[in-house]
C-alpha positions in Angstrom: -25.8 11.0 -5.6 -23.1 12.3 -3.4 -22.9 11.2 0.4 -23.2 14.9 1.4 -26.7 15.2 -0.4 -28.1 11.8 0.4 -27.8 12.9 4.0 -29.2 15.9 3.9 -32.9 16.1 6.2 -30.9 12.9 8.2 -28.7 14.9 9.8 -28.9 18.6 11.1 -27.3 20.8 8.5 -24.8 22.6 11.0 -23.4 18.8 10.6 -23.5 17.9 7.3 -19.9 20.0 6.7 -18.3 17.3 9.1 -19.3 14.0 7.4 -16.7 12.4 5.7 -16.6 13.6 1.8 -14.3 11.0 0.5 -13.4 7.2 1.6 -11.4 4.5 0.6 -12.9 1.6 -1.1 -10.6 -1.5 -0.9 -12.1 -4.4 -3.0 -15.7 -4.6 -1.0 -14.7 -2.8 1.8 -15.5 0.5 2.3 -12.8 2.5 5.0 -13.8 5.9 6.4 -12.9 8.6 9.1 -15.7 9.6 11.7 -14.9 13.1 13.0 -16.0 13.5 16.0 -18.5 16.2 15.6 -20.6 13.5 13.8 -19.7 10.6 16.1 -23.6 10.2 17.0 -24.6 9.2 12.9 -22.0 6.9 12.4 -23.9 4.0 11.9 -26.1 6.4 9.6 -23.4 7.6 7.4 -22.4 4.0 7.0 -25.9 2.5 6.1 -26.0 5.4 3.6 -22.6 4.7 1.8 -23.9 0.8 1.5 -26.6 2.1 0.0 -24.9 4.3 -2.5 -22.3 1.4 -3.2 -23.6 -1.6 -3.9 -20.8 -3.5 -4.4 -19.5 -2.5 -0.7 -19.9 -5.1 1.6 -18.3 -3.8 4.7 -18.0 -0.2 6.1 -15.3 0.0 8.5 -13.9 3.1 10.3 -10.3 4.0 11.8 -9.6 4.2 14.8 -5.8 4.9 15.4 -3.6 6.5 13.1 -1.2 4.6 11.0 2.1 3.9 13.1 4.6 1.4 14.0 7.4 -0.1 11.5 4.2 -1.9 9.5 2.5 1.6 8.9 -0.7 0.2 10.0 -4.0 1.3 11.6 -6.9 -0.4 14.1 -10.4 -0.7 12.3 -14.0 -0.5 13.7 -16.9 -2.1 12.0 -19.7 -0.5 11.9 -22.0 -1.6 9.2 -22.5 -5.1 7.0 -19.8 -8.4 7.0 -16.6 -8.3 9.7 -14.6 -9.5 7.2 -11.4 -7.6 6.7 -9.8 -9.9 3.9 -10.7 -9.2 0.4 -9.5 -8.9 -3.3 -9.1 -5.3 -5.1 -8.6 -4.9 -8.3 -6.1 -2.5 -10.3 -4.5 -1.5 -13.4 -5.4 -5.0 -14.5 -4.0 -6.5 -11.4 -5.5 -8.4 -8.4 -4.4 -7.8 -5.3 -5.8 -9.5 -1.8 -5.2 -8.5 1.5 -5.7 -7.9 4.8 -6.9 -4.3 5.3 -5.9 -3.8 8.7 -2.6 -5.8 8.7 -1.0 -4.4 6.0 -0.6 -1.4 4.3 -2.2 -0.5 1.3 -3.7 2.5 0.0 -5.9 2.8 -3.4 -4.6 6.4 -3.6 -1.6 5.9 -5.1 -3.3 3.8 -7.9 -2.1 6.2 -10.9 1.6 6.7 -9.6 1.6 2.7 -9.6 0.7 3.0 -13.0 3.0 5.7 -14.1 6.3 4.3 -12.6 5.2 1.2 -14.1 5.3 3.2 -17.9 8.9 4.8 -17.0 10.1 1.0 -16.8 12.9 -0.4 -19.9 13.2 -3.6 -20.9 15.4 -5.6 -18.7 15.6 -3.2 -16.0 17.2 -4.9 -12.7 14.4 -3.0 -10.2 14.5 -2.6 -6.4 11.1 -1.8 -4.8 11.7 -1.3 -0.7 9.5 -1.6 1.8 7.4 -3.4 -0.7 4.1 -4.4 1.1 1.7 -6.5 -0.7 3.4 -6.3 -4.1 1.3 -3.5 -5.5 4.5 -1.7 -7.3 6.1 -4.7 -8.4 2.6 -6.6 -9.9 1.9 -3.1 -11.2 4.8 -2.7 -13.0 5.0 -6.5 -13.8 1.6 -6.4 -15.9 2.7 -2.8 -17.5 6.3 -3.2 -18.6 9.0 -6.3 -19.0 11.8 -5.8 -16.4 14.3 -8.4 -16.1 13.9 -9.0 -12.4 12.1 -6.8 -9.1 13.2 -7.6 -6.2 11.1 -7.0 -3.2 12.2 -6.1 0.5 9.3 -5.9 3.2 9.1 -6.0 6.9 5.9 -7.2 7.3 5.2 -11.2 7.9 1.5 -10.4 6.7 1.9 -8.2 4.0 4.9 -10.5 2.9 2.5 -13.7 2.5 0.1 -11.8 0.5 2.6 -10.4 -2.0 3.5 -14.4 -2.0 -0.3 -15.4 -2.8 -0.7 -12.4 -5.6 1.9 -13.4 -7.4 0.7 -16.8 -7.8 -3.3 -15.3 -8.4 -1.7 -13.2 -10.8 0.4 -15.8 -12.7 3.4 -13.7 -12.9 6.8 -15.4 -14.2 7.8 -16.3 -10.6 11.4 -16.4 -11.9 10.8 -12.3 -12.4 10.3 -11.7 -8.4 12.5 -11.7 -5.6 10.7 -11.7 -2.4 12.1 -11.0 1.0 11.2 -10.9 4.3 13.3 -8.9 6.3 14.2 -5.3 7.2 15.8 -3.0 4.2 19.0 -2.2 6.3 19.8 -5.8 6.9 18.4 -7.5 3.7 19.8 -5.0 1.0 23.5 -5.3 1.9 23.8 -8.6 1.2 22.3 -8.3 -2.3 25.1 -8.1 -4.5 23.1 -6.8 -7.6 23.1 -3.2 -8.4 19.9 -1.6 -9.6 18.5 0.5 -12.7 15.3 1.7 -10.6 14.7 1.6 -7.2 11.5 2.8 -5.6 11.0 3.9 -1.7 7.7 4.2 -1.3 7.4 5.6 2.3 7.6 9.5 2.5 7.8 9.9 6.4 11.4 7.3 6.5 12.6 7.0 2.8 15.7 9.5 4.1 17.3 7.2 6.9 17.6 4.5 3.5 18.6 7.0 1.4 22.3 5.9 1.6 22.0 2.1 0.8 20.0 3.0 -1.6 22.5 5.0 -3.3 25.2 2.5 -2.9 23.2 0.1 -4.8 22.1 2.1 -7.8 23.6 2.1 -11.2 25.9 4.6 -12.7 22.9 5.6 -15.0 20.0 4.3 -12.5 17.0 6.3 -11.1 15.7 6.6 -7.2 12.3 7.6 -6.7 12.4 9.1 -3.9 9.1 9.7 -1.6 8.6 12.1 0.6 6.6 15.1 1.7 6.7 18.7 1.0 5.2 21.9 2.2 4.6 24.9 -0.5 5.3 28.0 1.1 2.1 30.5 2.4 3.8 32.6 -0.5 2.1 31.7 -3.8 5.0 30.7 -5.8 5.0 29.7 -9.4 5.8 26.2 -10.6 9.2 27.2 -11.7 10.2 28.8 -8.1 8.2 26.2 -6.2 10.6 23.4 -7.9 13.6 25.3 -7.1 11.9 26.0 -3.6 11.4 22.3 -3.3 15.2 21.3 -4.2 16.7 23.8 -1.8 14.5 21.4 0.8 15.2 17.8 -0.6 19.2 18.9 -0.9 19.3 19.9 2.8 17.5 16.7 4.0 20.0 14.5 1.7 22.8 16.4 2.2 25.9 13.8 2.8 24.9 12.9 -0.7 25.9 14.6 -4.7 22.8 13.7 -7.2 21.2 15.2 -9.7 17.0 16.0 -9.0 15.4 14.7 -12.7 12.0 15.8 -11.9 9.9 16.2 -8.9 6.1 14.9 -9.1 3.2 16.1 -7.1 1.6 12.4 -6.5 -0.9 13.1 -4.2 -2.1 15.9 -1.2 -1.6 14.8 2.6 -3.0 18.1 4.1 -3.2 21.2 3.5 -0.6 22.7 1.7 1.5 19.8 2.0 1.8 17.4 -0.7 3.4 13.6 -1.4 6.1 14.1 -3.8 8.0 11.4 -5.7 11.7 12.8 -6.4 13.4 11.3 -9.3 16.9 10.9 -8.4 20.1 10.5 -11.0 23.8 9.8 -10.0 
């Protein structure tokens, strides 16, 4: 049964439209957004979600947005155990974390696994701003790169990617990890890259250029951003031409070729996260 149906006659039906109709569900924790208009039932909403999942353990809700240079966001508990460590599991990976001191989403669960399928044997691979290790374990269990090497910011997120490799039992001789900030870390690798992945839509641009510097002649850069479809239905064909007009302008001290462009999940309304695959 749905959320929206098992509430109905516990909530007035003017309401119903505002409770939440989908959630994240990291490991046993459940994460949710309260709007305000149903602010009064949280604690009903969240009783009703444990009871619908019984493998939840934990309902939290946010509180802030996500911001800061670890893209992070302030939970509430509201229902069941105030534990906000636990172990998720995905395309045959585990992955434990803290789910309010890193960032992690579940959504981008099939992108994980299709980068991971693009991947050749012996590729040299590059994953910034790398979080918990949820590309490179991904793409570890999928595919048989020579090496990944991994750049994140985050002290948390950083010792977590350290404990999955190990739960995971991946050839640590496979994994580079580093703690430190992409513009001072990357510089000093002198390795040049057949993939490289920058997974963080809102900020990718401002790496763009050391990211092109280290890419092979015949290397790809997915490239993540977001884009906006015009209020004029366009056709696929026009929307991707729309779209590269857009991702030249933003890139333009750059010459690259655009290999495809991805729709690879919906932020709002008409706006959607992309992944640009990028060519020399």
């Amino acid at each position: 049964m749905k959320l929206k149906e098992f509430l109905k006659n516990k909530i007035p039906d003017n309401k119903i439209e505002f409770t939440p109709s989908s959630f994240d569900v990291i490991g046993d924790i459940c994460i949710i957004e309260i709007k305000d208009e149903v602010k009064k039932y949280e604690k009903l909403i969240a009783n009703s979600i444990l009871e619908l999942n019984k493998n939840i353990k934990s309902i939290f809700k946010k509180t802030s947005p996500i911001k800061g240079k670890h893209r992070t966001y302030k939970l509430k508990l509201l229902v069941g155990i105030n534990n906000k460590e636990t172990i998720y599991k995905e395309n045959g990976v585990l992955f434990k974390l803290d789910v309010e001191k890193c960032y992690f989403t579940p959504r981008w669960s099939n992108e994980r696994l299709r980068i991971s399928k693009l991947v050749k044997k012996n590729e040299n691979i590059l994953v910034m701003f790398s979080g918990i290790g949820s590309f490179t374990y991904v793409i570890l269990k999928n595919s048989t790169p020579k090496i990944i090497y991994n750049i994140e910011i985050n002290k948390t997120a950083h010792k977590y990617a350290l404990e999955n490799l190990k739960i995971n039992r991946f050839d640590e001789n496979k994994v580079k990890l580093i703690n430190s900030d992409v513009k001072k870390a990357l510089p000093k690798i002198n390795l040049k890259f057949d993939r490289i992945l920058m997974p963080l839509p809102k900020e990718s641009e401002k790496y763009f250029d050391l990211a092109f510097k280290s890419l092979n002649k015949n290397g790809v850069i997915h490239y993540y951003t977001f884009l906006e479809e015009p209020k004029k239905k366009l056709s696929d064909l026009k929307l991707n031409s729309y779209w590269k007009k857009q991702i030249k302008e933003n890139l333009k001290d750059h010459k690259f070729k655009i290999q495809n462009i991805i729709k690879c999940g919906v932020y709002a309304a008409r706006i959607y996260r992309v992944c640009v695959e990028i060519k020399k």
